[in-house]
N, CA, C and O of each residue as an XYZ file, in Angstrom:
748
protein
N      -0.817     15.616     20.657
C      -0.796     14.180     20.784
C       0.425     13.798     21.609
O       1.479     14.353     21.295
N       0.436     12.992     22.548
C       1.267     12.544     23.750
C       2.317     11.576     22.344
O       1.929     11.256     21.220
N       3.545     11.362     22.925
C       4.881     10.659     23.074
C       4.054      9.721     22.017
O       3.603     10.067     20.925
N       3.975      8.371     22.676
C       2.799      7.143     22.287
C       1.753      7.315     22.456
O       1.212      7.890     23.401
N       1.117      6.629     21.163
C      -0.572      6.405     21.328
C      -0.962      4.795     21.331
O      -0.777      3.871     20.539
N      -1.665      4.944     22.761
C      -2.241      3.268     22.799
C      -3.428      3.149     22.065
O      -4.451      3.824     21.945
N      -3.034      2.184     21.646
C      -4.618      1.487     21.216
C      -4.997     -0.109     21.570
O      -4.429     -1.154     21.253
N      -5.934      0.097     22.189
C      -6.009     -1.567     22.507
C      -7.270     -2.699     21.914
O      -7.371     -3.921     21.805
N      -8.026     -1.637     21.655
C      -9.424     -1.906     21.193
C      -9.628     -2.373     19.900
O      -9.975     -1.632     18.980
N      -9.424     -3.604     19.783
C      -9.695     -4.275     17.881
C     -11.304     -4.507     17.728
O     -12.155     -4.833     18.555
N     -11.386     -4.162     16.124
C     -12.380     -4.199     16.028
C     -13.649     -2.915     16.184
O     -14.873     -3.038     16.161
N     -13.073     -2.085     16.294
C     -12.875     -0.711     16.941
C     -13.578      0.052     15.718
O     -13.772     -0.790     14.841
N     -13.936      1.037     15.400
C     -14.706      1.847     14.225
C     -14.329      3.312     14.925
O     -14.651      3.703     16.047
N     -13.477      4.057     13.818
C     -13.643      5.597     14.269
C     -13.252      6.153     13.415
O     -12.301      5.889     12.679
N     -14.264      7.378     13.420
C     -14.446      8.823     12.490
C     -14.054      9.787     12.991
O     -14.113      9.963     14.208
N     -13.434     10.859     11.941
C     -13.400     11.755     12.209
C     -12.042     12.467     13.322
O     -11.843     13.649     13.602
N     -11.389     11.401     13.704
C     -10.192     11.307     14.375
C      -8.806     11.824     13.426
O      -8.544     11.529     12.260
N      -7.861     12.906     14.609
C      -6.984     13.581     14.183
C      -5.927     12.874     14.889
O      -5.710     13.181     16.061
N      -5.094     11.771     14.200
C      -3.846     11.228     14.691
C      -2.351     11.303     13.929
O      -1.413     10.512     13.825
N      -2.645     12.807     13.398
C      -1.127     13.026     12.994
C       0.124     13.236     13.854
O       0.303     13.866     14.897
N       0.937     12.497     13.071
C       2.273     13.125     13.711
C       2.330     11.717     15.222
O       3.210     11.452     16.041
N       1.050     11.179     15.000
C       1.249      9.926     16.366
C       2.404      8.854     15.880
O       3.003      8.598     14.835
N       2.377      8.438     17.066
C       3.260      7.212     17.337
C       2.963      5.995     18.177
O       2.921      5.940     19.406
N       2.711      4.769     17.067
C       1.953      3.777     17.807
C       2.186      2.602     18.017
O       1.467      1.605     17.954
N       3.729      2.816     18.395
C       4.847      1.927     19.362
C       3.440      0.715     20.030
O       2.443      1.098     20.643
N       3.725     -0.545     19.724
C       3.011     -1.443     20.763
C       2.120     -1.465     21.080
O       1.762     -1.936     22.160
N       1.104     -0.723     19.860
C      -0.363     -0.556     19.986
C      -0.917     -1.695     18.941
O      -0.071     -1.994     18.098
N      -2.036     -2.319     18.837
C      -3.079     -3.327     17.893
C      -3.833     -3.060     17.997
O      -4.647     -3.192     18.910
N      -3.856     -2.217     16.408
C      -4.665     -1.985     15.782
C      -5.308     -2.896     14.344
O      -5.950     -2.404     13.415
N      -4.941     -4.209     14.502
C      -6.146     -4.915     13.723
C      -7.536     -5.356     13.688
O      -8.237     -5.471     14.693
N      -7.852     -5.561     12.672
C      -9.468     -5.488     12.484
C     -10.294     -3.601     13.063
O     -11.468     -3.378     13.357
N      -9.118     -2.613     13.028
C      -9.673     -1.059     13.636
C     -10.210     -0.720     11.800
O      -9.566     -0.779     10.752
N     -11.433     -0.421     12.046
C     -12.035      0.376     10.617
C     -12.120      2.133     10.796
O     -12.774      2.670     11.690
N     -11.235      2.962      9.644
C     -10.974      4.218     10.334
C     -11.677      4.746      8.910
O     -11.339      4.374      7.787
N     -12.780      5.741      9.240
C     -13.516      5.910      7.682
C     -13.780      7.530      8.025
O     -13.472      8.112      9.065
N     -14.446      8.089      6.833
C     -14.712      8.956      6.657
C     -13.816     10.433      7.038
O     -12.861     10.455      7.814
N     -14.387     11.684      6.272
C     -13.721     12.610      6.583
C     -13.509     13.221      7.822
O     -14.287     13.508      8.732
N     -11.923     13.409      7.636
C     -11.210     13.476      8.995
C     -10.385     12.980      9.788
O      -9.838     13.463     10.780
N     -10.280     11.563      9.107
C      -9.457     10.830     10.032
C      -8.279     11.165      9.020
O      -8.257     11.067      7.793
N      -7.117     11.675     10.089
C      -6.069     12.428      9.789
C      -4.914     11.194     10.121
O      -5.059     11.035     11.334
N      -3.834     10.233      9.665
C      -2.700      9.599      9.914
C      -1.548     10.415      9.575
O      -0.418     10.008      9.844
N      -1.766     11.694      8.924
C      -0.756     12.112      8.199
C       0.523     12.449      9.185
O       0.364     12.916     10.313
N       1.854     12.141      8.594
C       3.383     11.726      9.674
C       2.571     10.689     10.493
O       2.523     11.460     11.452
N       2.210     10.113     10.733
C       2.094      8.884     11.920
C       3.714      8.309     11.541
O       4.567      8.457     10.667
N       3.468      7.447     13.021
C       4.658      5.955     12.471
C       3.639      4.828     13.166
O       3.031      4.580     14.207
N       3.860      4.409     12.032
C       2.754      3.153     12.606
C       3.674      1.686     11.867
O       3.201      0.598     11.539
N       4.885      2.096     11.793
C       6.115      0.844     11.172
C       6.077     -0.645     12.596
O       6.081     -0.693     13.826
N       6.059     -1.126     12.031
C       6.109     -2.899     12.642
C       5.159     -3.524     13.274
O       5.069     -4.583     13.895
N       3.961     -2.039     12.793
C       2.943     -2.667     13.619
C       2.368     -4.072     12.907
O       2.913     -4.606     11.940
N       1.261     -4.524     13.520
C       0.359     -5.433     13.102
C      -1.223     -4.581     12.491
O      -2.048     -3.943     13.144
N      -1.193     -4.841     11.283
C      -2.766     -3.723     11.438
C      -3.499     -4.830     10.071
O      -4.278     -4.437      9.202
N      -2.963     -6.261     10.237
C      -4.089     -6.941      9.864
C      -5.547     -7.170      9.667
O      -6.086     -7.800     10.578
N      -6.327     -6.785      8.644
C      -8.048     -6.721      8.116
C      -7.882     -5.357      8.714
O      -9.037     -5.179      9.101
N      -7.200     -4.225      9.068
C      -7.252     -2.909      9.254
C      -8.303     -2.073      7.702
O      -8.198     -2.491      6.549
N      -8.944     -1.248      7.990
C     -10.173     -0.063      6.984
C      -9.350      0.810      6.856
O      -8.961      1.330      7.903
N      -8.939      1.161      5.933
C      -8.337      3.207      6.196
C      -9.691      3.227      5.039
O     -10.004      2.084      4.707
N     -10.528      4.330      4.385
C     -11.485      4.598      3.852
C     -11.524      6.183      4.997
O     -11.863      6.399      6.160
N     -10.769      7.303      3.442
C     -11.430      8.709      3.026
C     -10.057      8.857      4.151
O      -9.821      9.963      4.637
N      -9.395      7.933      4.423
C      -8.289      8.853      5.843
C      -6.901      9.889      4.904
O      -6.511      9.768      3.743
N      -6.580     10.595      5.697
C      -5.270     10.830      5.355
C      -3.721     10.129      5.847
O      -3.074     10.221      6.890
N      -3.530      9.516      4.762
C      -2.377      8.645      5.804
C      -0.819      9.336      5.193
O       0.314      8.981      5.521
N      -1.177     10.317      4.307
C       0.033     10.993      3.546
C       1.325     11.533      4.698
O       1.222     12.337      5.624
N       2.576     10.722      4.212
C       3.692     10.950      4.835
C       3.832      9.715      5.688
O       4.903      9.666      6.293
N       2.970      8.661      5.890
C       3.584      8.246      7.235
C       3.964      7.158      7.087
O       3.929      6.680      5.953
N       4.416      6.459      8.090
C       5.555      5.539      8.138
C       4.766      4.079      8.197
O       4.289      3.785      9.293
N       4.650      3.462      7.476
C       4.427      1.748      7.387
C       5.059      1.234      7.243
O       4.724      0.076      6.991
N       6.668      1.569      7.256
C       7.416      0.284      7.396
C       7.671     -0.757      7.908
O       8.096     -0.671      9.060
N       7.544     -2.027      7.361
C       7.696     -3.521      7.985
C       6.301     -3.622      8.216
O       5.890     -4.589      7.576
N       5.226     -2.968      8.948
C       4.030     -3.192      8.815
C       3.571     -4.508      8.349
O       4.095     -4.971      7.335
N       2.692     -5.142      8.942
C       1.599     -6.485      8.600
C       0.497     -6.088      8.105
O      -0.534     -5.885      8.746
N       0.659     -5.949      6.876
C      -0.870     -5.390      6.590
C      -1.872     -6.254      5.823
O      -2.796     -5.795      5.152
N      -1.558     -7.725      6.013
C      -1.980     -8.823      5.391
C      -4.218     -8.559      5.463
O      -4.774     -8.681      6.555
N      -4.676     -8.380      4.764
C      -5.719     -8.215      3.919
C      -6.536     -7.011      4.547
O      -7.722     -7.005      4.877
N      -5.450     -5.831      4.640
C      -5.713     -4.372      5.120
C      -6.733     -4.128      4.040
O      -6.994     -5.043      3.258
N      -7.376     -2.864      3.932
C      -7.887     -2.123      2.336
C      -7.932     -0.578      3.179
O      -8.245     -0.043      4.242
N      -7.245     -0.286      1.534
C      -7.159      1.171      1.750
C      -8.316      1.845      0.302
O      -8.360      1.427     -0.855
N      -9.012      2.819      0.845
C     -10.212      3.057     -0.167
C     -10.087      5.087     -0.239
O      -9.980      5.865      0.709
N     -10.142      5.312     -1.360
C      -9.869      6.760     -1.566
C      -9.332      7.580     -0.047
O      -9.704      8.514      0.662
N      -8.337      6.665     -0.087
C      -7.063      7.131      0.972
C      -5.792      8.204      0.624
O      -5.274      7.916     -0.455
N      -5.370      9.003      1.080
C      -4.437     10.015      0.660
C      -3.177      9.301      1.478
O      -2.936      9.687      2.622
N      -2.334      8.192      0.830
C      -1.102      8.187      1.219
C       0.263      8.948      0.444
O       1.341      8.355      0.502
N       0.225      9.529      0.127
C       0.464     10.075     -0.454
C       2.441     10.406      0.319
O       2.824     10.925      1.368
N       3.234      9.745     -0.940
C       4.363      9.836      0.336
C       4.558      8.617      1.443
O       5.605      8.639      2.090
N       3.827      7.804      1.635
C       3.875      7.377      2.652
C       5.081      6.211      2.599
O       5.828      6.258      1.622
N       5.312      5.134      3.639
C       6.701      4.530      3.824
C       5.764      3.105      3.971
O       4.985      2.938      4.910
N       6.040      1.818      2.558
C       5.631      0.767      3.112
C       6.334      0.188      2.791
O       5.818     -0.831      2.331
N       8.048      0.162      2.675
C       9.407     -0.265      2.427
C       9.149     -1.655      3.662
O       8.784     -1.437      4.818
N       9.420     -3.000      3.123
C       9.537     -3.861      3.778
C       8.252     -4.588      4.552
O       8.360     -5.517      5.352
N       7.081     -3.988      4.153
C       5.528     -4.465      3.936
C       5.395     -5.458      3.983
O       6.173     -6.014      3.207
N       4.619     -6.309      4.647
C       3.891     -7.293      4.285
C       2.163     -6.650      3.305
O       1.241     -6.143      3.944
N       2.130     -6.758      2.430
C       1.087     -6.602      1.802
C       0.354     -7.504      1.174
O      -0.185     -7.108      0.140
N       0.126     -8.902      1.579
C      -0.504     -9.820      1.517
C      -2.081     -9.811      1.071
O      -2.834     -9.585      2.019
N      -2.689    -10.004     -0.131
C      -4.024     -9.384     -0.012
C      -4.336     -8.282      0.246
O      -5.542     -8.219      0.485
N      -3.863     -7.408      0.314
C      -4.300     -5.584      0.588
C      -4.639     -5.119     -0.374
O      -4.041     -5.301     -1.435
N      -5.595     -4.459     -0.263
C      -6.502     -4.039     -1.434
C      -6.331     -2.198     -1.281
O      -6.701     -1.499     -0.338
N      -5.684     -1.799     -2.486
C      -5.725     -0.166     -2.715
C      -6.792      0.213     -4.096
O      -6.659      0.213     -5.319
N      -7.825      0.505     -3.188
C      -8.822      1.182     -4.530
C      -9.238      3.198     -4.440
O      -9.416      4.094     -3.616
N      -9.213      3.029     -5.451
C      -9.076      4.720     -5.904
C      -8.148      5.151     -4.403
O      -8.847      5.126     -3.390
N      -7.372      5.352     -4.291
C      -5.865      5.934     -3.620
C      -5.254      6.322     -4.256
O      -5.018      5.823     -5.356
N      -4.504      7.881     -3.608
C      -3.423      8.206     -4.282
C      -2.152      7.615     -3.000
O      -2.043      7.613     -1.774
N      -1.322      7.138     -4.262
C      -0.155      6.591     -3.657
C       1.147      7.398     -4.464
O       2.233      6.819     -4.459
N       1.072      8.274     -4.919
C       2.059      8.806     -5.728
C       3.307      9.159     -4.741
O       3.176      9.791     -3.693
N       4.328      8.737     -5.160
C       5.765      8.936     -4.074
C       6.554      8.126     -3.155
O       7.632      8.255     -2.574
N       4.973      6.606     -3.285
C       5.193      5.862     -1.893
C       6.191      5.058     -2.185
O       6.506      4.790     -3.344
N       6.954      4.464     -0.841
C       8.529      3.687     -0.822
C       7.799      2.656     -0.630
O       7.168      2.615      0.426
N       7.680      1.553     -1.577
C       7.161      0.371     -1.493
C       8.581     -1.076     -1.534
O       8.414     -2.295     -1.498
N       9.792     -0.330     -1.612
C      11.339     -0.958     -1.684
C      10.890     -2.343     -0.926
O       9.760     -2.432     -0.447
N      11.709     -3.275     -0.853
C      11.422     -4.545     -0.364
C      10.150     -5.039      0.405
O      10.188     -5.758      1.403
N       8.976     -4.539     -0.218
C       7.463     -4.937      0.216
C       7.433     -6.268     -0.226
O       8.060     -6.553     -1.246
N       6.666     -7.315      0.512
C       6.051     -8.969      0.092
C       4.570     -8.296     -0.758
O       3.716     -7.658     -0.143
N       4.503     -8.545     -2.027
C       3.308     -8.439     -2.087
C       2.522     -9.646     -3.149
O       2.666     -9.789     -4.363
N       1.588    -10.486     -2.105
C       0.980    -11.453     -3.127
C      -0.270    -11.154     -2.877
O      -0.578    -10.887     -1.715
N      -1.347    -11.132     -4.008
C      -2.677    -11.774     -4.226
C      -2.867     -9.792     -3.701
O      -3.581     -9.360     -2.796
N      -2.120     -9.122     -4.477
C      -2.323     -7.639     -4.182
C      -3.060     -6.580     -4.784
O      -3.412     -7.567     -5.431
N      -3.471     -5.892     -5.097
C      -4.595     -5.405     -6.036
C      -4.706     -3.723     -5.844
O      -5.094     -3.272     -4.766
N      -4.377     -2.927     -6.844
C      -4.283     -1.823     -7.285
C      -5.263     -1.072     -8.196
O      -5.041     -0.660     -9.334
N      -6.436     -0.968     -7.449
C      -7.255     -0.358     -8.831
C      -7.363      0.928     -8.749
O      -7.212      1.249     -7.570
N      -7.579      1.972     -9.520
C      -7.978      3.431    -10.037
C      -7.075      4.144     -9.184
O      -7.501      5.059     -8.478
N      -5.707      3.768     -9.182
C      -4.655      4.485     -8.080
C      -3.822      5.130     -8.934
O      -3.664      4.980    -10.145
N      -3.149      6.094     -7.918
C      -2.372      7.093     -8.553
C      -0.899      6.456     -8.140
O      -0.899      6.103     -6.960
N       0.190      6.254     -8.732
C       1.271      5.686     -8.373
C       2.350      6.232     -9.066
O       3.375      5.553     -9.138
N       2.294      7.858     -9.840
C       2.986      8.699     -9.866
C       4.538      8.632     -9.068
O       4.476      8.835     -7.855
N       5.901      8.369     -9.637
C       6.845      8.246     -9.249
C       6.973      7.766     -7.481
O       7.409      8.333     -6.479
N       6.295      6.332     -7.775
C       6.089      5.430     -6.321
C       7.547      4.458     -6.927
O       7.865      4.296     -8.105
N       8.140      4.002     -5.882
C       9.302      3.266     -5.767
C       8.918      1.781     -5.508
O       8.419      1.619     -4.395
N       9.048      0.483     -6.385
C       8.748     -0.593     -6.122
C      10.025     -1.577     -5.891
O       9.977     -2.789     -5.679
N      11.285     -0.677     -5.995
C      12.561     -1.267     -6.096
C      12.602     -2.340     -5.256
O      12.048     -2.022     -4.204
N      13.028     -3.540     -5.229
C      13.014     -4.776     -4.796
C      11.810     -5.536     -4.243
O      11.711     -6.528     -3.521
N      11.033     -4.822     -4.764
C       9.910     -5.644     -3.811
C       9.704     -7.225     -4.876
O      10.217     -7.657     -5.908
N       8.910     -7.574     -4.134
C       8.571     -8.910     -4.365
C       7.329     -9.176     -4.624
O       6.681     -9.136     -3.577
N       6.550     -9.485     -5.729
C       5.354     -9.800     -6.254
C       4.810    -11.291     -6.482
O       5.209    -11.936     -7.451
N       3.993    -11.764     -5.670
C       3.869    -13.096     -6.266
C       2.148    -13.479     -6.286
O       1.348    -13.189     -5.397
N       1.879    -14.153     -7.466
C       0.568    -14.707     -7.563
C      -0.305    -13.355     -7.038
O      -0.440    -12.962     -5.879
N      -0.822    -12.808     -8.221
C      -2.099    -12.697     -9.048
C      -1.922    -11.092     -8.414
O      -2.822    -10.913     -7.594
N      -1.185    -10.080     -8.524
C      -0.862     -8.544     -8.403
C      -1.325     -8.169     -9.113
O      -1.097     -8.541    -10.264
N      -2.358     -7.093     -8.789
C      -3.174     -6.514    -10.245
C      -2.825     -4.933     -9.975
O      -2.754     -4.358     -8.889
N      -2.664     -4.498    -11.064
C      -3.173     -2.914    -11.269
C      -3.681     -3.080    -12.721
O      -3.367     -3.664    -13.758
N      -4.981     -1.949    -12.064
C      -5.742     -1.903    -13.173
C      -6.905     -0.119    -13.250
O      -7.929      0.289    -12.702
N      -6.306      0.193    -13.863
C      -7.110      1.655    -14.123
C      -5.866      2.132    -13.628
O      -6.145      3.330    -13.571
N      -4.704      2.051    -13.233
C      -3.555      3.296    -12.579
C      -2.708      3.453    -13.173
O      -1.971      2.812    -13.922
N      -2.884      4.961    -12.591
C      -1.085      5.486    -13.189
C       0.262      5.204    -12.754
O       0.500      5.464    -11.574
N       1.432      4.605    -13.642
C       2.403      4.523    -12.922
C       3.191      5.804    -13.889
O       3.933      5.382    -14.775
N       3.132      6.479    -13.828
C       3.775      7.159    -14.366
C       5.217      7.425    -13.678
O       5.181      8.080    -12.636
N       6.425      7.011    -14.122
C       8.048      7.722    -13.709
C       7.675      6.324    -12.492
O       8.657      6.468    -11.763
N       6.752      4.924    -11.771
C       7.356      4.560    -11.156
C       8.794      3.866    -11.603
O       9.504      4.060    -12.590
N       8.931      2.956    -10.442
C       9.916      2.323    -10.649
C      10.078      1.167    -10.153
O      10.016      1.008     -8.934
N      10.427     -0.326    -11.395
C       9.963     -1.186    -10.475
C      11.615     -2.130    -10.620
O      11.731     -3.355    -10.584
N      12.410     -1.407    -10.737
C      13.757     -1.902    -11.125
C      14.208     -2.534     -9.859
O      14.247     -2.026     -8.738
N      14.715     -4.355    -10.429
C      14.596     -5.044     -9.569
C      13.915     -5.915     -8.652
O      14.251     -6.662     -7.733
N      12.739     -5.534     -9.265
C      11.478     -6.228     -9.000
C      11.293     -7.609     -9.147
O      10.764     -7.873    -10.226
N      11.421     -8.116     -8.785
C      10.594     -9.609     -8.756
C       9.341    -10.082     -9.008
O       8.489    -10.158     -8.123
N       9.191    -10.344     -9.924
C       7.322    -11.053     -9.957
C       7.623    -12.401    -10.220
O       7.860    -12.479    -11.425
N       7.746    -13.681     -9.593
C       7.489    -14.603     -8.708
C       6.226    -14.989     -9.247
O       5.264    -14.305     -8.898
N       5.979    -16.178    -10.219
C       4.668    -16.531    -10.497
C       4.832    -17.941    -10.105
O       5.765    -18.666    -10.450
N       3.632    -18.329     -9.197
C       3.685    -19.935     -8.811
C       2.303    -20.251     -9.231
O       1.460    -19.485     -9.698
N       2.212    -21.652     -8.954
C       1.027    -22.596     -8.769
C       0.051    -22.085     -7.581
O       0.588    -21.964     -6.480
N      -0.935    -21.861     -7.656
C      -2.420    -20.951     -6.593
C      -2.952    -22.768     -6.299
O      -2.589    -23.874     -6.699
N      -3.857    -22.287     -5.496
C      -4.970    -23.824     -4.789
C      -5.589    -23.871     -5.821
O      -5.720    -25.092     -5.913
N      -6.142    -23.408     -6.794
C      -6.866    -24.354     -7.555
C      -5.664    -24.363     -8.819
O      -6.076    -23.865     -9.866
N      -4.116    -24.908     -8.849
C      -3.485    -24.719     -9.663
C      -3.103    -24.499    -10.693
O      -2.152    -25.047    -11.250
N      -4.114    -23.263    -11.302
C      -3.800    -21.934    -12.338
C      -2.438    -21.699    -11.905
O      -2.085    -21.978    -10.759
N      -1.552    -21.134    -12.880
C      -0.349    -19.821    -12.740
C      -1.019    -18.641    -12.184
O      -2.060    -18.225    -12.693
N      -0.392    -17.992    -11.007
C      -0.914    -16.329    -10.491
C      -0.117    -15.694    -11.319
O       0.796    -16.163    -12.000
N      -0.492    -14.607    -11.237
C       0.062    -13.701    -12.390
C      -0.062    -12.213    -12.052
O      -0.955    -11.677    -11.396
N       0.984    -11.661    -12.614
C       1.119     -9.737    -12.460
C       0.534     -9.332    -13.600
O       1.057     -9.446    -14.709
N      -1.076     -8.620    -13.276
C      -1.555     -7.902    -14.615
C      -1.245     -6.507    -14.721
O      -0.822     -5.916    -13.727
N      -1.355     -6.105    -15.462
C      -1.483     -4.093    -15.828
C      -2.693     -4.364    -16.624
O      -2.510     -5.180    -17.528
N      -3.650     -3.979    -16.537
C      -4.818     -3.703    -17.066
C      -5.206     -2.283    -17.181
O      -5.378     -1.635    -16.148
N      -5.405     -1.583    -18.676
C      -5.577     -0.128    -18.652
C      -4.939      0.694    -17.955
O      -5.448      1.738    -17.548
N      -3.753      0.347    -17.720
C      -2.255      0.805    -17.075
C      -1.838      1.814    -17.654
O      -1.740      1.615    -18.865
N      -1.409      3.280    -17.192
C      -0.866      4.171    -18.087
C       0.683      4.131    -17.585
O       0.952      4.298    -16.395
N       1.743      3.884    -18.628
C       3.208      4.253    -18.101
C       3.705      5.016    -18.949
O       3.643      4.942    -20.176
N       4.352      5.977    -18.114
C       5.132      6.933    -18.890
C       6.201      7.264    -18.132
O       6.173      7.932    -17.099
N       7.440      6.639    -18.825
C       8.664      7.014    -18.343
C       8.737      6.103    -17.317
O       9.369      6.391    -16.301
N       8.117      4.925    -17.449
C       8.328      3.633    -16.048
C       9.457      2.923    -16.313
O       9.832      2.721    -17.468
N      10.109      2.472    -15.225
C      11.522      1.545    -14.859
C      10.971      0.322    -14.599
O      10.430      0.116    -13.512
N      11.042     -0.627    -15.556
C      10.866     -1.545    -15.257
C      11.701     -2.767    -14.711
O      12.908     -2.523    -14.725
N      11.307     -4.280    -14.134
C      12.601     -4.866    -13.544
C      13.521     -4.914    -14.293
O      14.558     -4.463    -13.808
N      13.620     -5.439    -15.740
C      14.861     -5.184    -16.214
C      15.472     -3.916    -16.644
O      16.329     -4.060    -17.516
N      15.232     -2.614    -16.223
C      15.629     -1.416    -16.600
C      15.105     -0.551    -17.654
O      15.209      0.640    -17.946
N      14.418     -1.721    -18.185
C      13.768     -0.604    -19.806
C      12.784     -0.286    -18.966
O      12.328     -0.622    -17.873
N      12.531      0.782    -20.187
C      11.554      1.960    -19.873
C      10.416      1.673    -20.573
O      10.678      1.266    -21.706
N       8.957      1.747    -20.258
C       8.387      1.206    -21.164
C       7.014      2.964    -20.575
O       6.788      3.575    -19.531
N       6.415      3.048    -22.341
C       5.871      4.413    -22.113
C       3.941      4.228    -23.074
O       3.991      3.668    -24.169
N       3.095      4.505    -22.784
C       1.964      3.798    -23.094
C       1.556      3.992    -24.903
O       0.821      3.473    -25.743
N       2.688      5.213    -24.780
C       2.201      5.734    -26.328
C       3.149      4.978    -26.839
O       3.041      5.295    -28.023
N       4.094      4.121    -26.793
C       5.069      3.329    -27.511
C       3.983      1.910    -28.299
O       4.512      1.041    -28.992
């Protein structure tokens, strides 16, 4: 794979594509749907991009770099990030279903109206991030994360309910929570 990889084509659909280890300096890739087995991100840097209504579905994105990233109503679907960097995220609406995310630097991520189902989040780092209105995990493991320092930020939504941070069928064991306690599922 060359230096940079352009991409110019939104809206774009591709399988089966090997883009590890790329670098995609000044490329837009929103609205790109990347599915099925094969599509390889693993080491990418794909940090500051824009990858708004972006598909990952069955990719490997383990190791790579999303930092600062726009990933405002991305979905990631039995995705292997595994490791990966979304320190300083926009995660606006992004939807992670059955993903493993175990390891990931989620440190000063925006995340509202965010949603976590059947994910693995095995010693993932949430340290400063920011949660607001209606963050769900539900079916995942946080086992050893860490959300010390965390912010959850509950406001008034458009039809003015309170949004809210659920854990639904949440397993924690040995989790850091914002105020420092530890909270463990068998407690």
């Amino acid at each position: 794979m060359s230096e940079y990889t352009t991409v110019e084509n939104s809206c774009g659909y591709f399988s089966g594509v090997n883009l590890s280890g790329a670098n995609f300096r000044e490329s837009d890739l929103q609205r790109l749907v990347f599915y099925g087995q094969g599509i390889n991100f693993s080491g990418s840097d794909l940090s500051d991009l824009d990858l708004a209504y972006a598909h990952f579905e069955d990719a490997d994105s383990s190791g790579a770099n999303l930092s600062g990233a726009c990933l405002w109503r991305a979905n990631f679907r039995r995705a292997n990030l595994t490791g990966a960097n979304f320190s300083r995220s926009d995660l606006q609406e992004t939807g992670f279903h059955m993903t493993n995310l175990s390891r990931c630097k989620f440190s000063g991520a925006k995340m509202i109206d965010t949603g976590f189902g059947f994910c693995d989040l095995i010693d993932s780092d949430f340290r400063d991030a920011k949660f607001q209105n209606g963050v769900g995990f539900s079916k995942c493991d946080l086992t050893r994360a860490n959300f010390f320092g965390t912010e959850f930020k509950i406001s008034e939504v458009n039809d003015h309910k309170p949004g809210r941070v659920v854990f639904k069928d949440v397993y924690f064991k040995d989790t850091i929570m914002p105020d420092g306690a530890i909270w463990n599922s068998e407690d």
